[in-house]
MARSETI-522104 format. One record per residue (C-alpha): y, x, z; residue in three letters. Coordinates in steps of 0.05 Angstrom, whole numbers, padded with zeros to 5 digits, always signed. Layout:
REM MARSETI-522104
YXZAla;...
//
This chain:
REM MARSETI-522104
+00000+00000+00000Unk;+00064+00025-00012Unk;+00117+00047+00037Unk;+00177+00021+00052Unk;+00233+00043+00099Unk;+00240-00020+00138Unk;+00294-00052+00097Unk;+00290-00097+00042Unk;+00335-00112-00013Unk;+00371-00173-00032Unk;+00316-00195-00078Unk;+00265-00192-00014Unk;+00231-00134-00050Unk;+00216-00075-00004Unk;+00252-00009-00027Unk;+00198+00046-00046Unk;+00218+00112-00007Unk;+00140+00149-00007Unk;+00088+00149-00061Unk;+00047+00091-00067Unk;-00026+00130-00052Unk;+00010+00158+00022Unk;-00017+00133+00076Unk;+00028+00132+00144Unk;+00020+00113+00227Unk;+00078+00101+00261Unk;+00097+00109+00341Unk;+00035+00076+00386Unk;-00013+00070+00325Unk;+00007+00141+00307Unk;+00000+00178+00383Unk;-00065+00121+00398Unk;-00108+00161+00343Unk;-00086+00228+00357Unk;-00105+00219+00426Unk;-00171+00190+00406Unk;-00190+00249+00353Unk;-00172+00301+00418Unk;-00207+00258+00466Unk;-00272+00252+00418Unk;-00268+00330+00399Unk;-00268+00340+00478Unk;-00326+00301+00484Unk;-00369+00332+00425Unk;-00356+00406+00456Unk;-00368+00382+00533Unk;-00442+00371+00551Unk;-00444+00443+00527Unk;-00397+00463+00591Unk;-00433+00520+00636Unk;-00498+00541+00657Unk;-00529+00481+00659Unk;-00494+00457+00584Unk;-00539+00437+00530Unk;-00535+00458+00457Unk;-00519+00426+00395Unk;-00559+00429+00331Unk;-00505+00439+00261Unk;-00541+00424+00193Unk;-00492+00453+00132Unk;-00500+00422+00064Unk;-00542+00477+00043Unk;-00593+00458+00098Unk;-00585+00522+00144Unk;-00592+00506+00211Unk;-00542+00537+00278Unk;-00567+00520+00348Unk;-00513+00545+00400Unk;-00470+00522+00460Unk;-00404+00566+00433Unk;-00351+00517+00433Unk;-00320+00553+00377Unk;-00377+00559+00332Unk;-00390+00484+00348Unk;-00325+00474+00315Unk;-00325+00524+00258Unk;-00390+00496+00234Unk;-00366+00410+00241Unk;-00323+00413+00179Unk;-00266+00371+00222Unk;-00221+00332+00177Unk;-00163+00294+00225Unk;-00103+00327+00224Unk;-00097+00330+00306Unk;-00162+00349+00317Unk;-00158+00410+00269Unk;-00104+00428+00327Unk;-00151+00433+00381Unk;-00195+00470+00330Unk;-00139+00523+00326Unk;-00140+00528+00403Unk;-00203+00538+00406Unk;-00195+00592+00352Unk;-00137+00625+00393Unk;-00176+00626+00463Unk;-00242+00660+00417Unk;-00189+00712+00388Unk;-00155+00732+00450Unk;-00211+00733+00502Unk;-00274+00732+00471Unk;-00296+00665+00518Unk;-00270+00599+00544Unk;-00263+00564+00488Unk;-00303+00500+00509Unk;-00262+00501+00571Unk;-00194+00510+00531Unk;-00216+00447+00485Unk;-00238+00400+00537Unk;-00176+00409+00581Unk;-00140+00397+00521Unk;-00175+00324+00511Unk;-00170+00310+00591Unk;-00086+00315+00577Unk;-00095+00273+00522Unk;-00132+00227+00558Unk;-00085+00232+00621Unk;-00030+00223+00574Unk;-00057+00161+00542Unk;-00043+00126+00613Unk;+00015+00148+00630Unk;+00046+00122+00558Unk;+00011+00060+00579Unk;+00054+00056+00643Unk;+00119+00061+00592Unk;+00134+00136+00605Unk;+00165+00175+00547Unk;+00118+00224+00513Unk;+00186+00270+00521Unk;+00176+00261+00593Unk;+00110+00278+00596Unk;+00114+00340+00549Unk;+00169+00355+00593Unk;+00121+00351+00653Unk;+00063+00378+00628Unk;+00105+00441+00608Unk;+00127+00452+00688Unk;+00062+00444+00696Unk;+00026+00494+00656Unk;+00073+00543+00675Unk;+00062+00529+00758Unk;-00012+00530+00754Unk;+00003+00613+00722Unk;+00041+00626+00786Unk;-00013+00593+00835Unk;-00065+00633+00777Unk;-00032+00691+00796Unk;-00042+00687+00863Unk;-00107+00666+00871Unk;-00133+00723+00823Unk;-00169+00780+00853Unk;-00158+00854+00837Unk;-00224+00888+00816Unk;-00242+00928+00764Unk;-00306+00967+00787Unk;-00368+00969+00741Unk;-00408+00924+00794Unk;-00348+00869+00785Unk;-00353+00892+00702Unk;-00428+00874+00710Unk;-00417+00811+00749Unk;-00359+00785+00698Unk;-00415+00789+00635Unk;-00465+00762+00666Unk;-00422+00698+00688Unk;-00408+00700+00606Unk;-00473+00702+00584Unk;-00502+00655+00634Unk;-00535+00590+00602Unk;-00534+00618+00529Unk;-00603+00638+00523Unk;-00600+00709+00556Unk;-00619+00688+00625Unk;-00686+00730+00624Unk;-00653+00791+00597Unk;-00575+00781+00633Unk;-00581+00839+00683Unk;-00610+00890+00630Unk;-00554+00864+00573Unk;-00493+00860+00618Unk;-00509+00939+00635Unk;-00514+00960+00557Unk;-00446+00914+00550Unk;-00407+00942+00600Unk;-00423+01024+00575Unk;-00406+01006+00516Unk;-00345+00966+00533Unk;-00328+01036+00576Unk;-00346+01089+00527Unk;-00304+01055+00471Unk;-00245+01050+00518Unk;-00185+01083+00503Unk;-00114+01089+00549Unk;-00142+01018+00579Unk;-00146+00986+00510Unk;-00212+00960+00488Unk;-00223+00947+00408Unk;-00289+00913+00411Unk;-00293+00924+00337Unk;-00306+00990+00354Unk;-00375+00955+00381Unk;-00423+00945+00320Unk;-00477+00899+00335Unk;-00540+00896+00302Unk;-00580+00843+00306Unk;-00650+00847+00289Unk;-00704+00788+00307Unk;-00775+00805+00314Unk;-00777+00823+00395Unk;-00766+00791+00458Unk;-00686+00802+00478Unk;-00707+00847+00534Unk;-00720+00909+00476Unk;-00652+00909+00461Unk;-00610+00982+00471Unk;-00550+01020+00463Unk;-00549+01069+00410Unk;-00489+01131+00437Unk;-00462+01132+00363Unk;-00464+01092+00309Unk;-00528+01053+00265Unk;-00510+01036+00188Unk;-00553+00975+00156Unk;-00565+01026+00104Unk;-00623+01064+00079Unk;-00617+01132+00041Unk;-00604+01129-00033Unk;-00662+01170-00063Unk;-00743+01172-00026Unk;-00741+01244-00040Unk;-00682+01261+00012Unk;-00699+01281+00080Unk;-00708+01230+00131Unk;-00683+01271+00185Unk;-00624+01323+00201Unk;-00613+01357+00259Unk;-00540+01377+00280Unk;-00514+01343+00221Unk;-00446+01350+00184Unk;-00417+01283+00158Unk;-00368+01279+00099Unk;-00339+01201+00101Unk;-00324+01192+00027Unk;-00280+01120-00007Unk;-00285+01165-00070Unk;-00339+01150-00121Unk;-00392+01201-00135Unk;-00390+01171-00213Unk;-00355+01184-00284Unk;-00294+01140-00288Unk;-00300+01082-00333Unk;-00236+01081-00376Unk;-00186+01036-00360Unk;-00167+01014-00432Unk;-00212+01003-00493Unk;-00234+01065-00526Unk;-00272+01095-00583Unk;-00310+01152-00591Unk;-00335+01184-00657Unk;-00395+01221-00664Unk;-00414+01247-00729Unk;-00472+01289-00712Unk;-00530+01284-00655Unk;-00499+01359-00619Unk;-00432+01320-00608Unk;-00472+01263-00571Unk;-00514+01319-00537Unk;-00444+01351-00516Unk;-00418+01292-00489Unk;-00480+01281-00446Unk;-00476+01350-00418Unk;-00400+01346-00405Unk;-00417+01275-00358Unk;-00472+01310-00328Unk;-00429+01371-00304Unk;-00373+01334-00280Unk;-00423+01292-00230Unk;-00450+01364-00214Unk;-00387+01389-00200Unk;-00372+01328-00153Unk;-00439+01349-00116Unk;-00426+01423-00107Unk;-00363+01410-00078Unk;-00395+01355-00027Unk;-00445+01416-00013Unk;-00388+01461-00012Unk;-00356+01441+00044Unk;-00421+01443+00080Unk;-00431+01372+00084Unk;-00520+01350+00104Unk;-00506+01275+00110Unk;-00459+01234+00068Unk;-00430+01161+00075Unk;-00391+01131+00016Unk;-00356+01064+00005Unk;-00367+01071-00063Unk;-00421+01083-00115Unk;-00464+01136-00136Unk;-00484+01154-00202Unk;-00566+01159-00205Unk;-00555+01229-00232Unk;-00507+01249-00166Unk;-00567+01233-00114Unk;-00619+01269-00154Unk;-00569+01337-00140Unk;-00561+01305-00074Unk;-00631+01300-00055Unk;-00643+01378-00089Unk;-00584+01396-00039Unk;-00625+01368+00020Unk;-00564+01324+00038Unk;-00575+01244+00063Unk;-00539+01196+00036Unk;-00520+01128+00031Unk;-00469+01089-00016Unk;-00431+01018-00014Unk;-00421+01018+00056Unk;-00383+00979+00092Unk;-00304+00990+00107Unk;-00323+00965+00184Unk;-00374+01023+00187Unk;-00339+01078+00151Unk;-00283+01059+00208Unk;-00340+01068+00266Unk;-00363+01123+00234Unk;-00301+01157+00230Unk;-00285+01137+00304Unk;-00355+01161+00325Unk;-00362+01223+00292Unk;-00292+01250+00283Unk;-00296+01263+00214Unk;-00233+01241+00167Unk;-00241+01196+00108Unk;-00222+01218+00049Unk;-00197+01188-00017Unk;-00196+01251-00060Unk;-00271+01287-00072Unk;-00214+01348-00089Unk;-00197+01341-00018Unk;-00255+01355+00013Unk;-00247+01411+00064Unk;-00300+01434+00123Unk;-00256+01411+00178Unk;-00260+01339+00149Unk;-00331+01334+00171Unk;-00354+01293+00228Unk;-00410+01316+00273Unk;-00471+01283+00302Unk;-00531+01319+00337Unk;-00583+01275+00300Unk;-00581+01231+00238Unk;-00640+01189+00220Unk;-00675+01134+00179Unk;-00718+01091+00223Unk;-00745+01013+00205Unk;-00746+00965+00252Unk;-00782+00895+00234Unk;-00773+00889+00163Unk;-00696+00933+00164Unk;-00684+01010+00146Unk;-00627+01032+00186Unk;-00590+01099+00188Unk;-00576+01127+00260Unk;-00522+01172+00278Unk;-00537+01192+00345Unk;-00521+01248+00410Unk;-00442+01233+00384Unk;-00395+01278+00429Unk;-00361+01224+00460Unk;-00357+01161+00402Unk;-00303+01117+00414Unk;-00346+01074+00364Unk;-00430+01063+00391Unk;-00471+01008+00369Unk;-00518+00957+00412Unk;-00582+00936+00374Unk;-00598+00871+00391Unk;-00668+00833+00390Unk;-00688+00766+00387Unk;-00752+00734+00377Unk;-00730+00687+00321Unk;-00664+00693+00271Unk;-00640+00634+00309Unk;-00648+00659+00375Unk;-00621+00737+00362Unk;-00572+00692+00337Unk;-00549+00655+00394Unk;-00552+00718+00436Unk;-00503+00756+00384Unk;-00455+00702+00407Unk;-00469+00710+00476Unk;-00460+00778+00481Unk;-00393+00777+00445Unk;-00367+00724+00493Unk;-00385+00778+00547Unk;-00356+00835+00512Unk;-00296+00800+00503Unk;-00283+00778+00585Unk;-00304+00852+00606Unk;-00255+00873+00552Unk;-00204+00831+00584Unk;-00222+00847+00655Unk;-00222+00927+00633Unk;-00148+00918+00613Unk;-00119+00867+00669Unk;-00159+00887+00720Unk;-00163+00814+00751Unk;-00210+00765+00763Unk;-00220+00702+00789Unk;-00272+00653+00820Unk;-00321+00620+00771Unk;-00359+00555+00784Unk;-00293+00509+00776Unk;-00262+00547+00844Unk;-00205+00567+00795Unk;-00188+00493+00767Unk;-00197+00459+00839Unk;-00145+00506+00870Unk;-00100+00507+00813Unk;-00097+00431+00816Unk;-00094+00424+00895Unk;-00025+00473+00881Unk;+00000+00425+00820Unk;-00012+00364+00867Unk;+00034+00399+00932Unk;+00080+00421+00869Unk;+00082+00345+00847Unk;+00104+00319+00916Unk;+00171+00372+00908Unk;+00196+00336+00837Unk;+00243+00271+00829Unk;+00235+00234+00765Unk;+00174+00210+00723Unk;+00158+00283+00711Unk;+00116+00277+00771Unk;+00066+00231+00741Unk;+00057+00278+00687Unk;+00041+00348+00737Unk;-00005+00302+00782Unk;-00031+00276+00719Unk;-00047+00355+00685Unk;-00075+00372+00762Unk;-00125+00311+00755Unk;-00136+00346+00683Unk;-00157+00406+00712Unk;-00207+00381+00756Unk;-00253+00361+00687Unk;-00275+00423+00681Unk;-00318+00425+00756Unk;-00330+00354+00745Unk;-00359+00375+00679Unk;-00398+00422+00706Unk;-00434+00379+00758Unk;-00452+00332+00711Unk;-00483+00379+00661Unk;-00528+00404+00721Unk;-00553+00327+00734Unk;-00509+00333+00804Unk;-00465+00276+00831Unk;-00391+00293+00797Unk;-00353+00251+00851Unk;-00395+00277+00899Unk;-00385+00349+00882Unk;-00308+00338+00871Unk;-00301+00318+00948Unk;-00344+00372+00977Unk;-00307+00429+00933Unk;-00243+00401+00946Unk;-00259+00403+01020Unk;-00288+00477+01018Unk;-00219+00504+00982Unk;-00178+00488+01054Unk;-00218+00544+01077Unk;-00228+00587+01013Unk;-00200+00598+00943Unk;-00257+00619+00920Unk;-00298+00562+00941Unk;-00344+00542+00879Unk;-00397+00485+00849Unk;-00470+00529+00850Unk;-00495+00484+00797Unk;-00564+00506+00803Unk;-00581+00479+00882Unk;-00514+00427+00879Unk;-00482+00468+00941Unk;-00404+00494+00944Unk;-00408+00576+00961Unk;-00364+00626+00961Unk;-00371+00649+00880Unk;-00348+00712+00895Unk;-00401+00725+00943Unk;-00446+00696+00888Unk;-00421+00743+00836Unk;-00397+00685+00786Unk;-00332+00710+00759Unk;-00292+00707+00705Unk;-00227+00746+00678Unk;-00159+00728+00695Unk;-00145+00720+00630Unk;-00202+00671+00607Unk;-00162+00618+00653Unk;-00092+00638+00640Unk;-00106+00633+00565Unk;-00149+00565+00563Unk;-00097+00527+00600Unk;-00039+00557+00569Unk;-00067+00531+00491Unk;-00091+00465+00528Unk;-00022+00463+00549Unk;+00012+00475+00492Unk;-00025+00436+00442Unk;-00029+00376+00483Unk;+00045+00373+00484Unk;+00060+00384+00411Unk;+00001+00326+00391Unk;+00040+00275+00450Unk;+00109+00297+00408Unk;+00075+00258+00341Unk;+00099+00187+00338Unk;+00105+00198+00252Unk;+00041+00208+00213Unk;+00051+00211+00140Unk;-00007+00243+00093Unk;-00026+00235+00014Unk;-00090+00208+00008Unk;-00129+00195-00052Unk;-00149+00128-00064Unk;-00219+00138-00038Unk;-00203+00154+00034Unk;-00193+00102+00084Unk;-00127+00070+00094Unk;-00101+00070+00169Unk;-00117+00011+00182Unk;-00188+00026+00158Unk;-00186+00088+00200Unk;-00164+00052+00272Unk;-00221+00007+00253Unk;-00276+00053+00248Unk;-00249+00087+00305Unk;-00282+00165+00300Unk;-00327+00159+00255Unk;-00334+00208+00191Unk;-00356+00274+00173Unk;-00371+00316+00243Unk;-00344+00268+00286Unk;-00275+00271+00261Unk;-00248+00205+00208Unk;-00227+00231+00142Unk;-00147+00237+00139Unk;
//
């Protein structure tokens, strides 16, 4: 139907001011189904909340399968179409960027705001006012965040942070074991208290139970050498890191050449052959044994490569020419020309080895990498899988713990106290604002409540008892596997400073800016759903989400 602008002309006809295929929501209609696609979102991502969460089963249109809890691969993988849930999707993104973890808990504090929102508009209160609120809020609970957070920084407290990551995500026989490998490697790759976990290459390899998983002190390439008759093994090796390739250049414009006789054709063979030659002597030259190129290599090259006793491996990856480069020392170089001894890297022992059905090249016995790898096993694809995910959750919050140096209580101790110091904080402010910081405390208390009911416990039941604990203790937490309140630090369930500062921050903020909406005007082709059509049908659609 075509839009008008609320005014009509003489005739009675309505004036035309948007295209007739636009579809628009105004006001109520407008903030009713944003609300609803962040309240649904919240929903989809929250029986997957904490130890006791259960996992969700995505089916592409190709037919692969992903089974995981990861609130942001949950949401990667739904293909989510409404405008205001693709928000949420971006805070989810944000949280998974900046932390490594807490992206469930970002996205369903994000949906209880809505939801708190949606009765407080109910009661007549301005979505300005509540924005307005919700911003005082947000930026009270990082005060009382502050000082509930605990200084601690000690590998035990490293330990204890990845484990609480990696709890519930199918690493529970193997989390002692993992969270050790994660936290060396989190500390070798350290550098002035910054932590690149890029620098961490993970390979994941099915074909063994989780708990044959190890740290490799340098760097493994999914590559195998080039040529069957190189050596498979090099002691104190020298490694030239090459983006050059070891191959004649094509030419970059069309060109003919004449031959009028078969010695020209001979000659020209010869003259190819000796410039790859050349190429190899000066790799050799500079006293290189093993070789890594992100580029290709001319057949011809790794036959002189393989006389010259020298490993090597082409087309690899920019990621792992960057490890390589951090592990080993060497430089990389553009120019073969440039090639000069001091460019090398060094490595005590370079090797092929296969594991299940991969060859991999090791560069081990680094002198200090600031790059190392973790090799990690998984009886299934689905399962190594899942536990790739884990562990990068858990690199992430001992990343972030490494650099703050703060942590808080797990278990929902965090949320309860944050929202027992937003409801004192509430009492202190005149004006409707109120509502809206009593109504972001209540918010915070979904994520504990969450909790218990994922674990089969009484939620109300749980809410009273924690709330009563935190008079004595901030640290006062929901042990969701006997239903008791203990002290979490005690318990060793923490979680990074950050993790909390970050989810409720991006709950915060996107909350606010999907209350500020009261105008929604999208082209649509004439297949989709009209508004109308779409407040109908309520949620429905592809992943949850209506078409928009």
């Amino acid at each position: 139907m075509a839009q008008t602008n609320g005014q009509q002309s003489q005739s009675g006809q309505p004036i035309l001011i948007l295209p007739e295929d636009t579809k628009r929501l105004l006001g109520r209609d407008a903030q009713r189904m944003n609300i609803m696609a962040g309240k649904v979102l919240a929903e989809t991502v929250r029986t997957t909340l904490g130890p006791k969460g259960m996992d969700k089963m995505l089916v592409d249109s190709m037919g692969d399968i992903v089974v995981t809890n990861d609130g942001v691969t949950i949401l990667d993988e739904m293909e989510i179409e409404h405008p205001a849930a693709k928000m949420l999707v971006e805070v989810a993104k944000t949280q998974d960027d900046e932390v490594g973890d807490g992206t469930t808990t970002a996205v369903v504090i994000a949906g209880e705001l809505l939801k708190k929102a949606e009765g407080l508009l109910e009661q007549d209160i301005h979505p300005t006012l509540i924005a307005m609120g919700y911003r005082q809020a947000a930026a009270k609970a990082q005060e009382i965040l502050d000082k509930i957070a605990i200084n601690a920084d000690d590998h035990n407290t490293l330990v204890q942070v990845a484990m609480t990551a990696m709890t519930g995500k199918g690493t529970e026989k193997a989390r002692e074991p993992l969270a050790e490998l994660i936290v060396e490697a989190v500390k070798q790759v350290e550098e002035d208290g910054e932590v690149d976990s890029d620098n961490i290459n993970i390979q994941r390899i099915q074909g063994a139970s989780v708990e044959e998983s190890e740290i490799v002190n340098g760097v493994v390439v999914d590559k195998s050498r080039i040529d069957p008759s190189m050596p498979k093994d090099i002691q104190d090796a020298k490694i030239a890191l090459l983006k050059y390739p070891i191959e004649v250049k094509d030419l970059e414009t069309d060109a003919k050449i004449n031959l009028t006789e078969p010695s020209q054709m001979q000659a020209f063979l010869e003259q190819e052959e000796g410039m790859i030659k050349n190429m190899v002597d000066k790799i050799v030259a500079s006293g290189a044994n093993v070789l890594f190129c992100q580029k290709g290599i001319d057949d011809l090259a790794q036959h002189y490569l393989a006389k010259a006793g020298v490993i090597a491996a082409k087309r690899v990856r920019k990621s792992d020419m960057e490890r390589l480069k951090k592990a080993t020392g060497a430089n990389l170089v553009t120019n073969i020309d440039d090639l000069k001894p001091e460019d090398l890297g060094k490595a005590g022992h370079v090797y092929e080895k296969k594991i299940f059905d991969e060859l991999l090249t090791f560069v081990e016995e680094c002198h200090d990498p600031k790059a190392i790898s973790i090799i990690l096993r998984g009886s299934t694809k689905h399962v190594a899988a899942e536990i790739e995910r884990a562990v990068e959750d858990a690199i992430g919050v001992v990343a972030a713990t490494v650099k703050d140096k703060q942590v808080v209580a797990g278990g929902g101790a965090a949320e309860i106290a944050i929202a027992k110091g937003l409801k004192e904080y509430a009492d202190t402010i005149s004006g409707r604002e109120q509502l809206a910081v009593s109504a972001f405390a209540e918010a915070l208390e979904v994520i504990p409540k969450t909790l218990a009911e994922n674990a089969g416990l009484d939620s109300i039941d749980s809410l009273v008892d924690l709330r009563s604990a935190q008079e004595q203790s901030t640290s006062m937490g929901l042990n969701v596997f006997n239903g008791d309140v203990v002290d979490m630090k005690t318990a060793g369930v923490i979680e990074p400073k950050r993790v909390k500062k970050q989810a409720i921050q991006s709950a915060a903020e996107a909350a606010e800016m999907i209350l500020r909406i009261d105008d929604m005007i999208a082209s649509a082709s004439s297949e989709k759903p009209s508004p109308d059509e779409m407040a109908a049908a309520g949620m429905g659609g592809a992943g949850g989400m209506p078409p928009y």
